[in-house]
C-alpha positions as CSV (number, residue, x, y, z in Angstrom):
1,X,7.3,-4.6,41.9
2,X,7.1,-6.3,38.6
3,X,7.7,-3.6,35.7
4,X,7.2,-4.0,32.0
5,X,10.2,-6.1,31.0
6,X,12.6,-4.4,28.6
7,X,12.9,-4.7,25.2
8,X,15.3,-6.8,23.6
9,X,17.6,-5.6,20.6
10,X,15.3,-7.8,18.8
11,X,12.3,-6.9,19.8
12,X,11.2,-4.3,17.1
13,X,8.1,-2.2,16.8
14,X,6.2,-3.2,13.9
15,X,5.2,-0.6,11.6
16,X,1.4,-1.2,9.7
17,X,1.5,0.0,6.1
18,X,-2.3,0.6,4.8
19,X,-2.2,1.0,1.5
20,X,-4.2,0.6,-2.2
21,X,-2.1,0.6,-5.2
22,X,-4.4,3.0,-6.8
23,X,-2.3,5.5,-5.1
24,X,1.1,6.8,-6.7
25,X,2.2,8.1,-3.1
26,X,1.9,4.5,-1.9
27,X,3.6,2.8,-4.5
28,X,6.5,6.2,-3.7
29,X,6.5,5.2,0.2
30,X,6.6,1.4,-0.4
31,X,9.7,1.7,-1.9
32,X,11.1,3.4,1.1
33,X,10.1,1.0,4.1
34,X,12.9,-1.1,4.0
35,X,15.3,1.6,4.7
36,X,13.1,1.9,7.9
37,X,14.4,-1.3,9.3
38,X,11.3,-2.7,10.7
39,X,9.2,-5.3,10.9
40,X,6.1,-4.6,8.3
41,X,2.9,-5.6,8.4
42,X,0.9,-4.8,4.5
43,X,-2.5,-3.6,5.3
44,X,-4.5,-3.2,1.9
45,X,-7.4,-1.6,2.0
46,X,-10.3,-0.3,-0.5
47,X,-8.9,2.9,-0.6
48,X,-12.7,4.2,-1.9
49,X,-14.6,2.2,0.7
50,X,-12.4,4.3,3.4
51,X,-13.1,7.2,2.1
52,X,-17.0,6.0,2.0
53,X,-16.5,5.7,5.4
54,X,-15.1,8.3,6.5
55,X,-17.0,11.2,4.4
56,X,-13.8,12.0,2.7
57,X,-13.5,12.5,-1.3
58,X,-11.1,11.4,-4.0
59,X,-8.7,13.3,-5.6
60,X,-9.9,12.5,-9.0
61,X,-13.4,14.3,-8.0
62,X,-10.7,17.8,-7.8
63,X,-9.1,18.4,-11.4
64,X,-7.2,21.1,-10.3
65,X,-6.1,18.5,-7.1
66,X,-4.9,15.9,-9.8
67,X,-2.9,18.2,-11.8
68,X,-1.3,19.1,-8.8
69,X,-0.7,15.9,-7.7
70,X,0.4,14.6,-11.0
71,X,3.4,17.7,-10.4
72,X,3.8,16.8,-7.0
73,X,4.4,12.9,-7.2
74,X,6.8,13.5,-10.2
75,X,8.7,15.5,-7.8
76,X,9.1,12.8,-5.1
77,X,10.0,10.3,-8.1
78,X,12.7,12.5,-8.8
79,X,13.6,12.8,-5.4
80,X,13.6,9.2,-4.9
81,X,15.6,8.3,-8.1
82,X,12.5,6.3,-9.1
83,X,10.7,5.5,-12.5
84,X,6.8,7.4,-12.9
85,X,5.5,6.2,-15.8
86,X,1.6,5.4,-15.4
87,X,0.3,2.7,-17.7
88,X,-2.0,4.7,-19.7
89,X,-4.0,1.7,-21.1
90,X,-4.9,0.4,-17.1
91,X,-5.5,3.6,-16.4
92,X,-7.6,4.4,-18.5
93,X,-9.5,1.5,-17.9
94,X,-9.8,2.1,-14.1
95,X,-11.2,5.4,-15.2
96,X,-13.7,4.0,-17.4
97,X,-14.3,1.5,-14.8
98,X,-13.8,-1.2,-17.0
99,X,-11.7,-2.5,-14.7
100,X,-12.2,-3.2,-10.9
101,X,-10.8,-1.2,-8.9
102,X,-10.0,-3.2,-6.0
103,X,-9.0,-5.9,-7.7
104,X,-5.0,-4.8,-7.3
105,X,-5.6,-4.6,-3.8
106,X,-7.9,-8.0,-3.5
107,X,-4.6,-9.4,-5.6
108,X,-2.4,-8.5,-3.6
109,X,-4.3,-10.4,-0.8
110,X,-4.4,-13.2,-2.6
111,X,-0.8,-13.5,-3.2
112,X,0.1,-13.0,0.8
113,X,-2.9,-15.7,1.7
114,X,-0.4,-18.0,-1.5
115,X,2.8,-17.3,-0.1
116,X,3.5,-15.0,-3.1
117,X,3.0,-11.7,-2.0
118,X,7.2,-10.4,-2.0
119,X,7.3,-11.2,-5.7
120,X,3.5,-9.7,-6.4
121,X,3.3,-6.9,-4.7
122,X,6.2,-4.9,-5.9
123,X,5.1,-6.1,-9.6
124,X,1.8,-4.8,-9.0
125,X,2.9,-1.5,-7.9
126,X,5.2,-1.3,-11.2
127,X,2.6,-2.7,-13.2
128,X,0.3,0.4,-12.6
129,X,2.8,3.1,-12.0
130,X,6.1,2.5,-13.7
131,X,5.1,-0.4,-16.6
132,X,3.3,-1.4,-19.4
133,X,1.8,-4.9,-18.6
134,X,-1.2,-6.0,-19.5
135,X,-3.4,-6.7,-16.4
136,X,-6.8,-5.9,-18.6
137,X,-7.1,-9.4,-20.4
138,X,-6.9,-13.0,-18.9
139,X,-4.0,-14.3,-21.2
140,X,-2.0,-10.8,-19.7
141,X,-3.2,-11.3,-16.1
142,X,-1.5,-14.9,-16.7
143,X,1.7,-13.7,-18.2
144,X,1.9,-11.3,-15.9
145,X,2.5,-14.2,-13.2
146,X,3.7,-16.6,-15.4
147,X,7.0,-14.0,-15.8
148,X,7.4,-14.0,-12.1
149,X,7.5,-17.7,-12.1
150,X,4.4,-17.8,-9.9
151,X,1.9,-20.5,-10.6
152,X,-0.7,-19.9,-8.3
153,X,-3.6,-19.0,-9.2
154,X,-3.7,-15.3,-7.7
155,X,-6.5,-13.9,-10.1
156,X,-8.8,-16.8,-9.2
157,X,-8.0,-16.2,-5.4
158,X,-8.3,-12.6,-5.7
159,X,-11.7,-13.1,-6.9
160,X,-13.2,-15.3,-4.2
161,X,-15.9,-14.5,-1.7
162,X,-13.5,-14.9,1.7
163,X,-10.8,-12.6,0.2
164,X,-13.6,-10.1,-0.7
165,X,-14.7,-10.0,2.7
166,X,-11.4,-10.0,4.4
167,X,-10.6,-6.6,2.1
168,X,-13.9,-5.0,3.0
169,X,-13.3,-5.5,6.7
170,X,-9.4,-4.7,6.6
171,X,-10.8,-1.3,5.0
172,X,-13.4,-0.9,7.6
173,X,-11.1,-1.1,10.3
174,X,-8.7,1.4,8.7
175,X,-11.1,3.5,8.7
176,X,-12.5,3.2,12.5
177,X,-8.7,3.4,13.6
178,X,-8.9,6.8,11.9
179,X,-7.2,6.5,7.9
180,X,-9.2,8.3,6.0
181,X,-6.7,8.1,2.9
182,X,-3.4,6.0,1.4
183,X,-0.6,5.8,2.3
184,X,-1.3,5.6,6.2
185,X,1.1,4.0,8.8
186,X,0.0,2.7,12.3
187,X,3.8,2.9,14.9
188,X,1.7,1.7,18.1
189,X,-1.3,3.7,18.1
190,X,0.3,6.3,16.3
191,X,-0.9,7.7,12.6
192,X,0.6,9.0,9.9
193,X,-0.8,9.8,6.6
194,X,1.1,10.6,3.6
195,X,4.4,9.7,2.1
196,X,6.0,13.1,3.4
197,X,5.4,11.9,6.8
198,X,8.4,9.3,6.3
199,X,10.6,11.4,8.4
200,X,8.2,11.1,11.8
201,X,7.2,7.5,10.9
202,X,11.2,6.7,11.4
203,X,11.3,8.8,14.4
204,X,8.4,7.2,15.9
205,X,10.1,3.3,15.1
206,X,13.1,4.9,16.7
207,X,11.4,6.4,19.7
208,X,9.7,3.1,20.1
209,X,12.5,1.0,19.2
210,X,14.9,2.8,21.7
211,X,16.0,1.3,25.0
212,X,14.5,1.9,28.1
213,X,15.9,4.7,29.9
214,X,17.8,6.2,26.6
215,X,17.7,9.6,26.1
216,X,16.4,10.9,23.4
């Protein structure tokens, strides 16, 4: 009787990270993945638009939830021996909404739809949580490529009707698979929210991961 065939030492589970770079505790847990060992597939998402959809509230609605949280991230920062410096100036402007804020996420489609993304990405995560670039004005949205050596156009892409509407339905998915917040990660049909969760994401990739008839 024909079985499921077994896994090869190369055949990994792929772990989904669904993310916005809005949140500090995604741009913590990015920095973590590759220590996981697995393949990963970058879901970005409208972080807001999730939460829309699920009936769920930001943070920055709960002062006394983002002064905790400001605390609380500096502590995994520490934890992870990583920089936490927020670049007041975008910010600020995200605040104001003077600037979009999907755009980082729309971005960082861009850049995996150009072949980009594994220089952008981490540079966009810096940018708003650890830098000081300038991201508001077009000459800085140029530089800010130009630095990486990237000359495609990201910021035009990100802007464009198809990348748009690929976000808005990546984050509408995310949401009827059940995130209702960033970070989120998808083992199988498994999820797990939050950058604490680290732990039972790797035991889920190892779980999965194992051979068939190891024991655990």
């Amino acid at each position: 009787m024909a079985g499921t065939p077994p896994r090869t030492r190369r055949q990994y589970m792929q772990l989904q990270f669904v993310f916005d770079y809005r949140s500090p505790y995604a741009y913590l847990a990015s920095a973590q993945l590759p220590a996981l060992s697995a393949p990963i597939e970058h879901l970005l998402v409208d972080v807001l638009a999730v939460m829309r959809k699920v009936n769920n509230r930001p943070s920055t609605e709960c002062p006394a939830k983002v002064r905790y949280a400001h605390v609380d991230a500096g502590r995994w920062a520490r934890r992870y021996g990583m920089e936490l410096r927020p670049n007041a100036a975008l910010m600020n402007a995200l605040k104001q909404q003077l600037f979009e804020g999907a755009m980082l996420s729309l971005a960082g489609l861009a850049a995996l739809e150009l072949g980009v993304f594994e220089r952008v990405h981490p540079a966009l995560f810096e940018a708003l949580w650890a830098g000081d670039d300038d991201l508001l004005s077009e000459a800085g949205r140029i530089h800010f490529l130009r630095e990486r050596g990237i000359d495609a156009d990201v910021w035009h892409r990100a802007n464009s009707s198809h990348i748009r509407d690929r976000l808005a339905h990546q984050s509408e998915d995310a949401a009827e698979r059940g995130v209702f917040g960033v970070p989120s990660f998808f083992v199988g049909s498994q999820l797990f929210f939050g950058n604490d969760r680290l732990d039972f994401v790797r035991d889920a990739l190892l779980s999965e991961n194992a051979p068939q008839g190891s024991q655990s």
